[in-house]
C-alpha positions as a Markdown table, in Angstrom:
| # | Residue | x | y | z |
|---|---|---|---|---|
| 1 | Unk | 71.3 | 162.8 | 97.9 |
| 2 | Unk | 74.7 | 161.4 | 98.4 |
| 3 | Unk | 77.9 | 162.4 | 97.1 |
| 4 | Unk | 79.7 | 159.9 | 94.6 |
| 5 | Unk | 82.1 | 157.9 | 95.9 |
| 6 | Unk | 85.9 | 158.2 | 94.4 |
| 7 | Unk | 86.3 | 155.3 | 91.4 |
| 8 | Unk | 87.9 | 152.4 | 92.9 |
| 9 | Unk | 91.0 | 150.8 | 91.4 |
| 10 | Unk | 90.3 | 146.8 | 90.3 |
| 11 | Unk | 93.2 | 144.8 | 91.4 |
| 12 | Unk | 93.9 | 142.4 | 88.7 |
| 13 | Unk | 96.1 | 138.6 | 89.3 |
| 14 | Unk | 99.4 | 140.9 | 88.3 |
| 15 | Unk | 98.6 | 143.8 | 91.0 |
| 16 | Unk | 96.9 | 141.6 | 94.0 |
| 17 | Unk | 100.0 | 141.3 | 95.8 |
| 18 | Unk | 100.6 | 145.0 | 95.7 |
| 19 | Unk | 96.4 | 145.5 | 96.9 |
| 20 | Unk | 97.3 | 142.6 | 99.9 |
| 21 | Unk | 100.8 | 144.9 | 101.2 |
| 22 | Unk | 98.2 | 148.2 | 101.6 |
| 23 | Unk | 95.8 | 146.4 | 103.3 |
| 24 | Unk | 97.8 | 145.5 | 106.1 |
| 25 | Unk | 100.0 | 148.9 | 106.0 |
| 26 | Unk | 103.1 | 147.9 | 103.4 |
| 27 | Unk | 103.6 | 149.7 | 99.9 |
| 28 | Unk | 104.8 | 146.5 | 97.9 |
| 29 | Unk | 107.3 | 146.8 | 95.2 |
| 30 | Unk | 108.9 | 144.4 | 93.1 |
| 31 | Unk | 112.4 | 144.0 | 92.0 |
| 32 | Unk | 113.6 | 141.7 | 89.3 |
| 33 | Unk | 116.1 | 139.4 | 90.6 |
| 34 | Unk | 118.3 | 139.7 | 87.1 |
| 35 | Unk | 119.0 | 143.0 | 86.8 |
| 36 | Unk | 117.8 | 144.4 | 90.3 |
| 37 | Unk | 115.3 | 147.1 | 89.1 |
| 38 | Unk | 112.6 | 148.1 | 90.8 |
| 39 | Unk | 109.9 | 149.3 | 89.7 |
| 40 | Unk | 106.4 | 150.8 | 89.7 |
| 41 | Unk | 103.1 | 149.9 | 88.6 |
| 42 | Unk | 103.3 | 146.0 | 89.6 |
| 43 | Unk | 103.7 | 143.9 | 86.6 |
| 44 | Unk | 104.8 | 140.3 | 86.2 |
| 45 | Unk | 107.9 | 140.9 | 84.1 |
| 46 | Unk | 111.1 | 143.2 | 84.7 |
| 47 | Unk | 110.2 | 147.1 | 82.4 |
| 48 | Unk | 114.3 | 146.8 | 82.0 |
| 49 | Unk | 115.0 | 143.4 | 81.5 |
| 50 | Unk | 111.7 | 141.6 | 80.5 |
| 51 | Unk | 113.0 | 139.1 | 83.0 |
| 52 | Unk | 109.3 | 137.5 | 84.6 |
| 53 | Unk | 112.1 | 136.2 | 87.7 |
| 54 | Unk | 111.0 | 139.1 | 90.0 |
| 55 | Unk | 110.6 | 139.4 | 93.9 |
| 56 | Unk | 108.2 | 141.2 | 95.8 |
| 57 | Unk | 109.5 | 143.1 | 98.8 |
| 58 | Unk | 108.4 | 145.8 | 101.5 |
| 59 | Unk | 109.6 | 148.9 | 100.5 |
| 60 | Unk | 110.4 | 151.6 | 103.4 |
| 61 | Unk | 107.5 | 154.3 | 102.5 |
| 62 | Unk | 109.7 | 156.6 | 102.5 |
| 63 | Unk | 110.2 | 159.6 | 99.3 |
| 64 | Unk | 110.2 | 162.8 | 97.8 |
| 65 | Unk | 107.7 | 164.8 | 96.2 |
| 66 | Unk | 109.0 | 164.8 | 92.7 |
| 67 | Unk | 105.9 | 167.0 | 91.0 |
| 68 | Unk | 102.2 | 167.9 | 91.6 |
| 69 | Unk | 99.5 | 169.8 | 90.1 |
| 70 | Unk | 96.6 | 171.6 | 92.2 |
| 71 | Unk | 93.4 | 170.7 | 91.1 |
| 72 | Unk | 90.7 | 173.1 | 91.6 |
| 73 | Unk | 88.2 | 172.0 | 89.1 |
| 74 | Unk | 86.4 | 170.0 | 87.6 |
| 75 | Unk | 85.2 | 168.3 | 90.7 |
| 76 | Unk | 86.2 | 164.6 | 90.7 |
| 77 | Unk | 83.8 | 162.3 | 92.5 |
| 78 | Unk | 85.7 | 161.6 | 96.3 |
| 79 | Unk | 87.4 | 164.8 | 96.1 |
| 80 | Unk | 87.2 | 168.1 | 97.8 |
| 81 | Unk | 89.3 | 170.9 | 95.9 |
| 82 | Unk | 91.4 | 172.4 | 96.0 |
| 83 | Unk | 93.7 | 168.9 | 96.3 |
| 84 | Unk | 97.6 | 168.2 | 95.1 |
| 85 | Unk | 97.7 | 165.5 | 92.0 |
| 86 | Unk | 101.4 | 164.3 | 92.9 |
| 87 | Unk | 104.3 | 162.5 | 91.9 |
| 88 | Unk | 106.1 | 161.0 | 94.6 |
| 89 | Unk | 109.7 | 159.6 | 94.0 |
| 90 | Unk | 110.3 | 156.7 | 96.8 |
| 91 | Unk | 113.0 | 156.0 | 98.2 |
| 92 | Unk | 114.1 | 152.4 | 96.1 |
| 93 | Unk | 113.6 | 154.6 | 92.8 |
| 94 | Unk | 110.2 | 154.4 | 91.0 |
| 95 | Unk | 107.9 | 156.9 | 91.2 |
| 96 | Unk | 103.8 | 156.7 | 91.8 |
| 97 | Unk | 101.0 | 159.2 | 91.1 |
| 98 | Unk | 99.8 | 159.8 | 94.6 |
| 99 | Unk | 97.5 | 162.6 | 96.9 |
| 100 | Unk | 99.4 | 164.5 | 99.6 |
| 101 | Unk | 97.1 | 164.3 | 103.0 |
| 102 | Unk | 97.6 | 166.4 | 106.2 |
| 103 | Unk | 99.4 | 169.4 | 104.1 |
| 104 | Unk | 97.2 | 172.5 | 102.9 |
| 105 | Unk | 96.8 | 172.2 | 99.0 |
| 106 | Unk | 99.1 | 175.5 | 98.3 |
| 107 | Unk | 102.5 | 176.0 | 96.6 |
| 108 | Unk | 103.8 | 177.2 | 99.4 |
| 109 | Unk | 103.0 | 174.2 | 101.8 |
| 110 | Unk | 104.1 | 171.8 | 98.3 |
| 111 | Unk | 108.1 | 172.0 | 98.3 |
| 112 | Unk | 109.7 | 170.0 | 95.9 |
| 113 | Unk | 112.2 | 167.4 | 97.1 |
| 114 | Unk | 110.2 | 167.2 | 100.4 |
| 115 | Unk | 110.3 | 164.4 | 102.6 |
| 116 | Unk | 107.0 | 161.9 | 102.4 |
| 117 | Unk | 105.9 | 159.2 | 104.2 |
| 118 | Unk | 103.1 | 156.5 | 103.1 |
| 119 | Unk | 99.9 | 156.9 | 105.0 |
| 120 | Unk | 97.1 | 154.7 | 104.0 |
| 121 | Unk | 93.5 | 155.6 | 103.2 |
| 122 | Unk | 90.8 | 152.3 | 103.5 |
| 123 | Unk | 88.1 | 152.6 | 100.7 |
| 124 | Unk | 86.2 | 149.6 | 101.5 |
| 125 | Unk | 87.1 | 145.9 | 102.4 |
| 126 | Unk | 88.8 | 145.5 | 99.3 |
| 127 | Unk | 90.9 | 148.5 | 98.4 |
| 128 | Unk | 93.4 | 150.5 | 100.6 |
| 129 | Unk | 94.9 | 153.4 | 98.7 |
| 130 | Unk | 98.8 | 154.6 | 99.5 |
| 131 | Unk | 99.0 | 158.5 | 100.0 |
| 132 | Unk | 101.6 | 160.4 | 101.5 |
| 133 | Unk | 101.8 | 163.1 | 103.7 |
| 134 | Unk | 104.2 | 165.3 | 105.4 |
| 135 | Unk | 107.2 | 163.3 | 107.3 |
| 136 | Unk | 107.5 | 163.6 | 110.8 |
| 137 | Unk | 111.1 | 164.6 | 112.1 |
């Protein structure tokens, strides 16, 4: 019997952009060209503003682990525990729910305000998830 297969996200018109950048290796964000925000999940329209003149651009994958949680049960399909439920601040400001790869699941390996990078993980043809691990140097 196999084991179930983590739950796929289902880009939408709004988010394909964002699902196109991780495919090819860029996290995609969007910044209103009004009031420069940027922000985080994609949306056509400005969260500050409600400006829908926004601009999609290639952020640096760069940012700091903001929170996280350390989830040892219950088992989610695609998931080994224990694994790190995290918040990552990026570098251009929002933050994103993410996983922390290549880094043992433990507080003491989890530092706050540690540096990240974006490391993508291919589900399938369709869908490339950005994680962040550990930044090197």
């Amino acid at each position: 019997m196999s084991t179930p297969a983590r739950a796929r996200p289902k880009p939408t018109p709004e988010t394909q952009h964002f699902w196109d950048g991780t495919a090819v290796g860029e996290l995609r964000l969007q910044r209103c060209d009004a009031c420069a925000n940027v922000y985080f999940p994609p949306r056509p329209f400005c969260p500050s503003c409600a400006s829908r003149k926004v601009s999609v651009f290639k952020a640096s994958g760069n940012a700091t682990l903001y929170s996280y949680v350390i989830n040892h049960r219950p088992l989610a399909p695609g998931f080994t525990a224990p694994y790190a439920i995290a918040v990552v601040q990026l570098d251009e400001g929002p933050r994103m729910m993410s996983n922390i790869l290549e880094c043992p699941q433990t507080p003491e390996a989890l530092e706050l305000d540690m540096k990240l990078e974006v490391a993508f993980e291919k589900l399938d043809d369709a869908i490339t998830l950005p994680q962040f691990r550990p930044a090197k140097g």
